[in-house]
C-alpha positions as CSV (number, residue, x, y, z in Angstrom):
1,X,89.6,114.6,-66.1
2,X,92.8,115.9,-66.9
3,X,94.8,112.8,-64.9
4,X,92.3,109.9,-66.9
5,X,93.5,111.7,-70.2
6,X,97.4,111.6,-69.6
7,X,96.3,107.8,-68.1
8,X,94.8,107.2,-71.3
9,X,97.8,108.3,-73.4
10,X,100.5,106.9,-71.4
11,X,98.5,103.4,-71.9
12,X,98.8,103.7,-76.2
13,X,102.1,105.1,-75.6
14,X,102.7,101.4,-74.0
15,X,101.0,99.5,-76.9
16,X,102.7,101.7,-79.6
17,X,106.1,100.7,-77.9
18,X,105.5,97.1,-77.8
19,X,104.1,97.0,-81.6
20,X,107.4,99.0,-82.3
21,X,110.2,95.9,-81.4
22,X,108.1,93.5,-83.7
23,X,110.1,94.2,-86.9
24,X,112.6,91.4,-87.3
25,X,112.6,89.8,-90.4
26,X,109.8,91.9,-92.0
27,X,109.6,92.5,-96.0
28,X,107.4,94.3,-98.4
29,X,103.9,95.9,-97.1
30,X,104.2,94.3,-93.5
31,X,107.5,96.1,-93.4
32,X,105.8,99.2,-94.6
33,X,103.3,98.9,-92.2
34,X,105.6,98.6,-89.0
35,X,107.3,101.3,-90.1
36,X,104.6,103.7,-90.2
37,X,103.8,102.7,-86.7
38,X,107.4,102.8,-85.5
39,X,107.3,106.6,-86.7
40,X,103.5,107.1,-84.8
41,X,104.8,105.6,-81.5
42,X,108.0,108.0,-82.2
43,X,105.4,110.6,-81.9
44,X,103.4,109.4,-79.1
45,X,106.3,108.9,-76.9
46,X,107.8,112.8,-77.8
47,X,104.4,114.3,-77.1
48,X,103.4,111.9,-73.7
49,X,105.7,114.3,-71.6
50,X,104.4,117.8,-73.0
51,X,100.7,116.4,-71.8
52,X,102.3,115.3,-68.5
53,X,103.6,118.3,-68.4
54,X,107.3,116.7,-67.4
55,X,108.8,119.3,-70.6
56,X,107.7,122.1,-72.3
57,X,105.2,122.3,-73.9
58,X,106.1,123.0,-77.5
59,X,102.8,123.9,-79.9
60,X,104.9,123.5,-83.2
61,X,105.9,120.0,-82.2
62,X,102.3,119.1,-81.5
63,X,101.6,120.0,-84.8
64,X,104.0,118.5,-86.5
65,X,103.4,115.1,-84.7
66,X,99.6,115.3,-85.3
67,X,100.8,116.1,-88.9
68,X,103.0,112.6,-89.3
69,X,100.2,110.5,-87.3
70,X,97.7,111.4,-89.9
71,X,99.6,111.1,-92.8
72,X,99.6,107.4,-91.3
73,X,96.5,106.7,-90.7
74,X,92.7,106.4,-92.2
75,X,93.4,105.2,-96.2
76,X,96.9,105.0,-95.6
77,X,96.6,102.8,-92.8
78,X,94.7,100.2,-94.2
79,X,96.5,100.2,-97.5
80,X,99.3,98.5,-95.7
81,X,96.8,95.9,-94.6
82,X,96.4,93.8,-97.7
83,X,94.3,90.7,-97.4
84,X,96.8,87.4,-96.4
85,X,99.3,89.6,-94.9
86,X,98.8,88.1,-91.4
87,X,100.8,85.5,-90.0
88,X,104.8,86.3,-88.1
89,X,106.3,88.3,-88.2
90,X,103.1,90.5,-88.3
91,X,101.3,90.7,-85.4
92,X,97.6,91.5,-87.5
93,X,94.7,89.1,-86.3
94,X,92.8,87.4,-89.0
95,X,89.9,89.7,-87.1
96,X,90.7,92.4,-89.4
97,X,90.1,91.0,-92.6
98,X,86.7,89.1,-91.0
99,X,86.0,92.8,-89.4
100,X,86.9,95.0,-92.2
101,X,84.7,98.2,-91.3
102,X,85.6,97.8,-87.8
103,X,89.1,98.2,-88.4
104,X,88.5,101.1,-91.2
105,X,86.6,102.7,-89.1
106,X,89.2,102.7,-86.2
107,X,92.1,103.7,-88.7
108,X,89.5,106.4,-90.4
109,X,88.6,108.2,-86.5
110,X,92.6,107.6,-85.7
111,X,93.0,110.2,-88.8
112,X,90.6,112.3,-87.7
113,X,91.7,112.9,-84.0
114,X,94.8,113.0,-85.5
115,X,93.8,116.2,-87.5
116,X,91.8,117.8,-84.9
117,X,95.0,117.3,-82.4
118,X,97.5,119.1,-85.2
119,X,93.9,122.2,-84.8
120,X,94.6,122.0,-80.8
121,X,98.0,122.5,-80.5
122,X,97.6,126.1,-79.6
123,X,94.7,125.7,-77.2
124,X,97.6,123.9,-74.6
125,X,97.5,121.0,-72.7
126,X,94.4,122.0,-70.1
127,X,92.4,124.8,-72.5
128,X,95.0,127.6,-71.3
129,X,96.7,128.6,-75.0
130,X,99.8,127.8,-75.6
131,X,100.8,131.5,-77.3
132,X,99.0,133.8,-75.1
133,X,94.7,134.8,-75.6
134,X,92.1,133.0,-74.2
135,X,90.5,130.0,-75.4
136,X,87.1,130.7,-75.5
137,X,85.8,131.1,-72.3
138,X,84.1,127.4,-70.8
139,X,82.7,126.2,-73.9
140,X,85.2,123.1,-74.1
141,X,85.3,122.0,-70.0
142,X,82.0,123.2,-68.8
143,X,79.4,122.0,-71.0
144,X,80.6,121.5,-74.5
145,X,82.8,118.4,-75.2
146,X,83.1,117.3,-71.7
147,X,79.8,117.8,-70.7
148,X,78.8,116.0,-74.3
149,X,79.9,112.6,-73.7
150,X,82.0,112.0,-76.0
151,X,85.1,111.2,-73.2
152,X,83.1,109.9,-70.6
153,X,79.6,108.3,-70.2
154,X,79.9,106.1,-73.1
155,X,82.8,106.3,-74.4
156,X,84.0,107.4,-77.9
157,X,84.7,104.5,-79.8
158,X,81.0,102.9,-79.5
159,X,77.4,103.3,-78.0
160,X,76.0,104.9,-80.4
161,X,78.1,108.4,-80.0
162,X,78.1,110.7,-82.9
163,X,81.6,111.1,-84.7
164,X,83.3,114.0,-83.8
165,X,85.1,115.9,-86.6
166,X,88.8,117.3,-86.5
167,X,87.5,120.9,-86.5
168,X,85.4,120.4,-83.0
169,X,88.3,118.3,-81.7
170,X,90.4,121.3,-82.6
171,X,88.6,123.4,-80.3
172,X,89.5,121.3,-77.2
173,X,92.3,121.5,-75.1
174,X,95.3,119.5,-77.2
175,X,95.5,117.2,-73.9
176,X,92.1,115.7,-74.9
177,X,92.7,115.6,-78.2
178,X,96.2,113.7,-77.5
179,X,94.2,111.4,-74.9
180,X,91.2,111.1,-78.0
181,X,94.2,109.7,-80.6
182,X,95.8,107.0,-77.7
183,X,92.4,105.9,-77.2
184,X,92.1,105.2,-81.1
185,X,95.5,103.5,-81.3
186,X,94.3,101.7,-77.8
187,X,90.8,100.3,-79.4
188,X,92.3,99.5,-82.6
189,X,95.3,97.5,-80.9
190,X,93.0,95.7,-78.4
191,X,90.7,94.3,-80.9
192,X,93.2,93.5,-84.1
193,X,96.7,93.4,-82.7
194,X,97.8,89.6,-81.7
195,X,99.6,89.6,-78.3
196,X,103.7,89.0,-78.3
197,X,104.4,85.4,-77.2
């Protein structure tokens, strides 16, 4: 499970990078807008290597990151998504405006993994803690959020699968928790983010 986690994360690392070179010529709330995803795929691309573990893993930095991709998502997301600001150089579909709740709902769980990820940092990467102490015994890989569904089975972004809040996200290893926010970004992109020409 760990591998399809870091998968998952180095695929919204990808989209984050691509939505981050689309900001010639932008003004005013579009501007705005690429901005605060240029400083979200910032983050995503410092934390991918900690969850590969490639670096060090460096709890504080977790938190902090978490920190700045929350204070950019849920409200503050869709804020910067007036309607008739579509069209180049944004890359927003007219799908979000016609799929409003879709899309505040995507930005809205973005914030939320985004907060239980900042709780996680000290749980580590794989459920071993990050500052010494155990975790909390099996609760989180043997039948709690893994056994759950909430990551496999049907997903996390549909089927009917109750919302997890930041405080049991919290309790996971911060790998899942990362792999939870790329999947957000991921969904959110897929549906509402126009491909580059």
């Amino acid at each position: 499970m760990k591998l399809s986690a870091i998968a998952a994360g180095a695929a919204g690392i990808s989209i984050f990078a691509i939505a981050a070179l689309a900001h010639g010529g932008a003004t005013g709330v579009v501007k705005e807008r690429m901005d605060g995803m240029s400083a979200m795929a910032d983050v995503m691309k410092a934390l991918a290597p900690m969850m590969q573990g490639t670096v060090a893993y460096d709890a504080d930095a977790v938190r902090a990151g978490a920190a700045k991709i929350a204070e950019h998502s849920g409200e503050a997301l869709t804020s910067k998504f007036p309607e008739g600001t579509d069209g180049m150089p944004s890359e927003a579909k007219p799908e979000i405006w016609q799929d409003w709740d879709a899309f505040s709902g995507l930005a809205q769980q973005l914030e939320i993994f985004a907060k239980g990820l900042e709780r996680a940092a000290d749980n580590g990467v794989g459920g071993m803690p990050a500052q010494g102490g155990m975790m909390g015994g099996e609760s989180i890989m043997g039948g709690g959020a893994m056994g759950s569904g909430m990551l496999g089975g049907q997903g996390m972004m549909g089927g009917g699968a109750p919302m997890m809040s930041a405080e049991h996200i919290g309790q996971m290893p911060s790998g899942m928790a990362f792999a939870m926010v790329s999947q957000a970004c991921t969904a959110c992109h897929t549906k509402f983010r126009a491909e580059e020409k």
